[in-house]
C-alpha positions in Angstrom: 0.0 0.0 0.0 2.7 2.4 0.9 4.9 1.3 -2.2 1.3 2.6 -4.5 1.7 5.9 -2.8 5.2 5.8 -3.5 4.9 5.1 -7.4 1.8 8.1 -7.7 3.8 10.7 -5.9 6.9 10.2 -8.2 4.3 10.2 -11.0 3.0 13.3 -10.3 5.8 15.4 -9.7 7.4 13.7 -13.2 4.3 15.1 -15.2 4.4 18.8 -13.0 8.0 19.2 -14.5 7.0 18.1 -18.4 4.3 21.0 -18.2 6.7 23.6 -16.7 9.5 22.7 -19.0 6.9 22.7 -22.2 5.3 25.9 -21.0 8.7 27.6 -21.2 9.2 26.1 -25.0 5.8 27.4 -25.6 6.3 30.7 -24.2 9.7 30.9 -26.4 8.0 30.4 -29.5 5.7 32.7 -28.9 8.5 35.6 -28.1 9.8 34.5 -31.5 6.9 34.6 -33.3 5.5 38.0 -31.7 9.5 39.4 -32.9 9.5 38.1 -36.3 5.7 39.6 -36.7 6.7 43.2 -35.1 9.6 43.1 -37.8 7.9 42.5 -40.8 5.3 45.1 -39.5 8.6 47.6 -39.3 9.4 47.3 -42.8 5.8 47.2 -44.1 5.3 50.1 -42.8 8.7 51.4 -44.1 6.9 50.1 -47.6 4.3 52.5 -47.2 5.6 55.4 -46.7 8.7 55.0 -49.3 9.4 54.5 -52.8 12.2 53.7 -55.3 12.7 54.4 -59.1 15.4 53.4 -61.5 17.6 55.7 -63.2 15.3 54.4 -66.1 12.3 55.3 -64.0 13.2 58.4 -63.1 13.2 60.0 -66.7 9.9 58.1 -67.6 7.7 60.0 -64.8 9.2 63.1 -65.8 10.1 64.0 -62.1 11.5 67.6 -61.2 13.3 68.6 -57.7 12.4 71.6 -56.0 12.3 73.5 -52.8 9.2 74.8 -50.7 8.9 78.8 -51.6 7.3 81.2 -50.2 4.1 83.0 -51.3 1.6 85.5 -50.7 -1.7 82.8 -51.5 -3.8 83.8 -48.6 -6.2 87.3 -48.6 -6.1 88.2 -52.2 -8.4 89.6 -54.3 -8.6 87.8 -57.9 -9.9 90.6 -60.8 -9.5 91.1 -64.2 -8.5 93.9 -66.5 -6.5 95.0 -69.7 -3.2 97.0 -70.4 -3.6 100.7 -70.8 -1.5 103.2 -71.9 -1.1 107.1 -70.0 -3.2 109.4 -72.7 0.6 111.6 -73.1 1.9 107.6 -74.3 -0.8 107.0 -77.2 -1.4 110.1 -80.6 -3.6 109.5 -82.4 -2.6 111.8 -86.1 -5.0 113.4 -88.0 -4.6 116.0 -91.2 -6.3 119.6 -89.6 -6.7 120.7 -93.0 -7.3 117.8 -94.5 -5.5 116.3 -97.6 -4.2 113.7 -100.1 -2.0 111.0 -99.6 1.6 111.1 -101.0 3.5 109.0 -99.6 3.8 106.7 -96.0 5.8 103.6 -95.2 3.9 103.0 -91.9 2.9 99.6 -91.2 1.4 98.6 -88.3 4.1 97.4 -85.2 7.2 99.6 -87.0 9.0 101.4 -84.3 9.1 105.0 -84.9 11.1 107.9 -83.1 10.5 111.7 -82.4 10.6 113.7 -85.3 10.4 110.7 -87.9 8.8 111.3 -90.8 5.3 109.5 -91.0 3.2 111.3 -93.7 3.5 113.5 -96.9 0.3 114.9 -97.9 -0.8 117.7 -100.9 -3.7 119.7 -101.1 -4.6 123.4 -103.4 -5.5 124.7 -99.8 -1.6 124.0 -98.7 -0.4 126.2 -101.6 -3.0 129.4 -101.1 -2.4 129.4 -97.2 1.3 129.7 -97.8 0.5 133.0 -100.5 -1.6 134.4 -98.1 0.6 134.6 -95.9 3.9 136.0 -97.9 1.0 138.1 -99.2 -0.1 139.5 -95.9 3.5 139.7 -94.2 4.4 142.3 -97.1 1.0 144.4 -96.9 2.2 144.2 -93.0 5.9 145.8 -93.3 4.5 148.8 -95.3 1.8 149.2 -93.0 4.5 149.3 -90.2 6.5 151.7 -92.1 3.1 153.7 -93.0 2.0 153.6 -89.1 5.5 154.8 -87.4 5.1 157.7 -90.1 2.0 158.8 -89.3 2.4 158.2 -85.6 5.6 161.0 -86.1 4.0 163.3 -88.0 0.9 163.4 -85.6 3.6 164.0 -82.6 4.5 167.4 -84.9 0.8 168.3 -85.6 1.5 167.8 -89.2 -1.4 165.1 -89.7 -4.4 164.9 -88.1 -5.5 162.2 -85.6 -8.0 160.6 -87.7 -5.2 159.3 -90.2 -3.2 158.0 -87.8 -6.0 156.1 -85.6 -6.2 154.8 -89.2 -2.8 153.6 -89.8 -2.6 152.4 -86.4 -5.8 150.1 -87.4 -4.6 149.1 -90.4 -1.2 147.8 -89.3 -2.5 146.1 -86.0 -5.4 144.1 -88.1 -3.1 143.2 -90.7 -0.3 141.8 -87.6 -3.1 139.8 -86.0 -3.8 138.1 -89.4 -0.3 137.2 -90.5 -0.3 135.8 -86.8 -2.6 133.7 -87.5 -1.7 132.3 -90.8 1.7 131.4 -89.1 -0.3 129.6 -86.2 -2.0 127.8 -89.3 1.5 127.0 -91.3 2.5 125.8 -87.9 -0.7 123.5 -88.0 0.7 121.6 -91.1 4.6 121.5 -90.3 5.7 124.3 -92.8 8.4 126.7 -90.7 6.6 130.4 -91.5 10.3 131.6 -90.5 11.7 130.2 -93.7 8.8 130.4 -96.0 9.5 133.0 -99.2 7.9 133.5 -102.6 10.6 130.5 -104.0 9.9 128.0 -102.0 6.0 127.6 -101.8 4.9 123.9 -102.1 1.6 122.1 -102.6 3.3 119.3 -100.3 3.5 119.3 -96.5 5.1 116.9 -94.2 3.5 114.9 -91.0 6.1 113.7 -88.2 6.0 111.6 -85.2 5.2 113.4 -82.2 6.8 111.3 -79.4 9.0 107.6 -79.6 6.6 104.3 -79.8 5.6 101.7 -82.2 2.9 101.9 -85.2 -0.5 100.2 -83.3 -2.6 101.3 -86.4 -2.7 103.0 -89.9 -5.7 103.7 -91.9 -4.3 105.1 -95.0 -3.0 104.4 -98.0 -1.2 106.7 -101.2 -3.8 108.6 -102.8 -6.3 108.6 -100.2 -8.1 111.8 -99.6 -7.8 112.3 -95.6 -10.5 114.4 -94.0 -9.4 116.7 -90.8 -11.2 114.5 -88.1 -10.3 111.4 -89.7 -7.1 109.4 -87.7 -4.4 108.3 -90.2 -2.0 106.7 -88.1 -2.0 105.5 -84.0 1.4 105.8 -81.9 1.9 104.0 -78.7 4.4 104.3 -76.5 4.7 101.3 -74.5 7.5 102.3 -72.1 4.8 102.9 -69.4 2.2 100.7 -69.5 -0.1 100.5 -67.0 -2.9 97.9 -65.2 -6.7 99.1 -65.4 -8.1 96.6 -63.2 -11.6 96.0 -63.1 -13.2 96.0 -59.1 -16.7 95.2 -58.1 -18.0 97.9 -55.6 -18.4 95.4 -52.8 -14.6 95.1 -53.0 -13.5 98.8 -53.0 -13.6 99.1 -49.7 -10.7 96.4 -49.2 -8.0 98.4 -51.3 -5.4 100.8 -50.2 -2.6 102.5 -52.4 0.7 100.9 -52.2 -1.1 97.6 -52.6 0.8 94.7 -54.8 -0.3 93.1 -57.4 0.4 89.6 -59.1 -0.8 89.7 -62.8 -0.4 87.2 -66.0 -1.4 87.1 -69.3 -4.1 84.3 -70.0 -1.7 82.1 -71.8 1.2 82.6 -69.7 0.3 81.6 -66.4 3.5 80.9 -65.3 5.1 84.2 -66.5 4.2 86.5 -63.5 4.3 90.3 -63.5 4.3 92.5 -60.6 2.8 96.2 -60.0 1.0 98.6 -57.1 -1.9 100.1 -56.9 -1.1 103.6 -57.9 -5.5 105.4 -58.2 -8.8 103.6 -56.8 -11.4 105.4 -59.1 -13.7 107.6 -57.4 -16.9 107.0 -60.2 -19.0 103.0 -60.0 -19.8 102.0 -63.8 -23.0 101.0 -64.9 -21.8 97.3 -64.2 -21.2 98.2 -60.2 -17.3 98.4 -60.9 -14.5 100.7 -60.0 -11.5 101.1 -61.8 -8.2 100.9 -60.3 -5.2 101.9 -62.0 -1.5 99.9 -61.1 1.6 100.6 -62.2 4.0 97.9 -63.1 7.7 97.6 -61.3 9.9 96.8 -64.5 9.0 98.0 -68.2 7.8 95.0 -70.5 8.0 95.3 -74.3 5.9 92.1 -74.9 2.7 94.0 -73.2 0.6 96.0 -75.3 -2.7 98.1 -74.4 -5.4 96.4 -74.6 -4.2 93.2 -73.4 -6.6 91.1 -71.4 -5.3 89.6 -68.0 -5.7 87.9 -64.7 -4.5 89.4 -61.7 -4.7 89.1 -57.7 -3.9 92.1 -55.6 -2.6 91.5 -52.5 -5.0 92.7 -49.6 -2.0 92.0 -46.6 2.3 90.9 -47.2 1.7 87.9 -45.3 3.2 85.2 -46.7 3.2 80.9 -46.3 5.0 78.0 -47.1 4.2 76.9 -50.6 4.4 74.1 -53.6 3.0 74.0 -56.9 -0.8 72.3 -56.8 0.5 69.5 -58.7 3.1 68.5 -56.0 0.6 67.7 -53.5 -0.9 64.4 -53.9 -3.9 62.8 -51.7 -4.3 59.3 -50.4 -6.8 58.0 -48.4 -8.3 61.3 -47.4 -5.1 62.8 -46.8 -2.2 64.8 -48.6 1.2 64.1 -48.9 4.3 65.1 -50.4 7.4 63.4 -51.8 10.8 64.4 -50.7 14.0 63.3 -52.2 15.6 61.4 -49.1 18.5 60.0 -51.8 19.8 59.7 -55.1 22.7 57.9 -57.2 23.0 56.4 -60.6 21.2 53.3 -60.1 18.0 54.2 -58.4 16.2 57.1 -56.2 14.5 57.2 -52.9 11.5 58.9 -51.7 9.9 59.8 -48.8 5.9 59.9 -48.4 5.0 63.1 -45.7 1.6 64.1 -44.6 0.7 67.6 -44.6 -2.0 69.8 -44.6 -3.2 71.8 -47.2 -4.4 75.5 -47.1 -5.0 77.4 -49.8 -4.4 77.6 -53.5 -4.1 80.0 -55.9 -2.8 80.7 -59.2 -1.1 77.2 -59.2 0.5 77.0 -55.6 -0.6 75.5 -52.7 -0.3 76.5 -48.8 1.4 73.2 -47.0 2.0 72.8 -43.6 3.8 69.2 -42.3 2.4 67.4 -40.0 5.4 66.8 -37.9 7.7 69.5 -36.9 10.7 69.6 -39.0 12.9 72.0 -40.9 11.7 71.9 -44.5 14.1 75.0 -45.3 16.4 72.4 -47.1 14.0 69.7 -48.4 14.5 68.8 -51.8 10.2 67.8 -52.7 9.1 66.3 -55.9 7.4 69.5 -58.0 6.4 67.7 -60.6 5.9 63.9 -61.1 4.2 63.2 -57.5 1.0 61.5 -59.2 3.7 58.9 -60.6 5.6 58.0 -57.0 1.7 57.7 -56.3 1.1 55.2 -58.4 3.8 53.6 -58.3 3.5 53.0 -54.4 -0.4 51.7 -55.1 0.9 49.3 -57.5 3.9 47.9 -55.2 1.3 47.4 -52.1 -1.0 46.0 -54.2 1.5 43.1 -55.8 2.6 42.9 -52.1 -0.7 42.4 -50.9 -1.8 39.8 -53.7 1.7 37.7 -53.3 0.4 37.4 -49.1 -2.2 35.5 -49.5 
């Protein structure tokens, strides 16, 4: 009986130890396993966030390197408006006294300079202004001569005061028109100062007024030219200016000094500055104002009457930003690429979260999620949608080969 209690007791204590000794087998595996899974979870998520391209790649999805910039997106006011030129910048000629074509060059766009000749023109009416007026300066030297002699002989009592009030009428009628009929020469470019009898001509000769280019010309040789009809337009566009179109409800938000970030409609990219320089005092029939802006550096491709697009900045505060096509979303959020390295066989990116503000005019506020110094980040500007893609696909295959 006591050799049965014997045999149990060792039986026991044999099958205690077998479960303590499997228990810590167990417990090993299960410290392996839980290692092996927290690893592969490591670089999965590594997988997820980066991505690699080939040299070859690289140059397919056309990707471009840039740097976060700074830019004014936030509290501007988007208008439209055209180029205009200052009335001194654009003549419009015109033949006072009207007249035949004789001879221009002119096509529109030629650049043209002071003085240049534009314009010879002929009329009858040239040639009998220019013999009135020889005509009229000789009547007026011997009525001079005719009033200084009765103006001396009344001083001696000699002649009486009716003759010389007479002479005295005479010459200062016959001085006011001669004045005139220079003032008229003058009109259509003939020097009265070296007019004589031998040089009288049924031609006269139109210059350019100021320096610009040719924006228009309505004539041609042998056209007759009435006096309120333009020939020829001049512009001068060294100082072109913005006439910006503002909706009343807007006025109230603009202030001289103000900048302004304009572009043509098929240049985009090409941005031109200028400030706001005169808010118009008078609301159009359409509820706008117009508000005048100087540009900050001369352009020669501008010309008046150019549409464009243009944001005036309401404050000078300014954000981080990228171009539009830089920021990418995934799964509800946005992200950017940044170049973590690079050498002749591949390139490695980096997937970041950020948030994004506004965007305008083909930039985008961004702020990062995390706190880091993007001062020195080299981002993906252009090709992002690609490193996208190219992620999707990777998971996906990953995914797939899994199960």
């Amino acid at each position: 009986m006591k050799t049965d209690n014997k045999t149990k007791f060792i039986t026991t204590k044999s099958f205690l130890l077998v479960a303590i000794v499997s228990l810590f087998v167990l417990s090993g595996c299960d410290s392996t396993t839980d290692k092996t899974e927290e690893h592969n979870e490591e670089e999965h998520h590594d997988n997820e966030t980066t991505v690699e391209l080939t040299a070859a790649q690289y140059k397919v999805a056309g990707i471009e390197i840039g740097k976060i910039e700074q830019k004014t997106l936030s509290n501007v006011l988007k208008v439209n408006g055209v180029m205009g030129a200052p009335p001194q910048n654009l003549v419009s000629i015109s033949a006072p006294l009207g007249g035949f074509v004789v001879s221009t060059e002119l096509l529109p766009g030629m650049k043209i300079k002071k003085g240049e000749l534009l314009i010879v023109m002929e009329h009858p009416d040239y040639v009998q202004l220019q013999q009135d007026y020889i005509d009229k300066k000789s009547k007026l030297e011997y009525l001079e001569l005719e009033f200084k002699r009765q103006q001396e002989l009344n001083k001696e009592n000699v002649s009486s005061a009716k003759v010389f009030q007479q002479a005295k009428s005479d010459f200062v009628s016959m001085k006011a028109q001669v004045k005139g009929l220079q003032e008229k020469l003058a009109i259509i470019g003939v020097n009265p100062t070296t007019l004589t009898e031998n040089n009288i001509s049924k031609n006269v000769s139109i210059y350019s007024p100021i320096n610009g280019y040719v924006s228009e010309v309505n004539v041609n040789i042998g056209k007759y030219a009435n006096p309120t009809d333009i020939m020829v337009e001049i512009v001068n566009t060294a100082h072109l200016h913005a006439e910006l179109t503002v909706y009343e409800k807007d006025v109230i938000k603009l202030k001289i000094g103000q900048k302004v970030r304009f572009t043509l409609p098929n240049e985009n990219e090409n941005e031109r500055l200028a400030t706001v320089y005169l808010i118009g005092r008078k609301i159009d029939a359409d509820r706008s104002v117009r508000v005048h802006a100087h540009l900050e550096n001369e352009d020669t491709d501008l010309l008046p009457g150019m549409y464009i697009n243009a944001f005036i900045e309401l404050n000078e505060n300014k954000v981080s930003a990228v171009p539009e096509e830089a920021v990418v979303m995934s799964e509800g959020k946005y992200f950017l690429y940044v170049l973590k390295g690079k050498n002749k066989e591949a390139s490695h990116f980096e997937m970041m979260e950020v948030v994004k503000g506004v965007t305008e005019n083909g930039f985008s506020e961004i702020t990062f999620i995390e706190n880091i110094n993007s001062t020195d980040l080299q981002i993906v500007t252009k090709g992002a949608f690609s490193l996208l893609a190219k992620m999707k696909n990777t998971e996906e295959d990953e995914g797939g080969h899994g199960h």
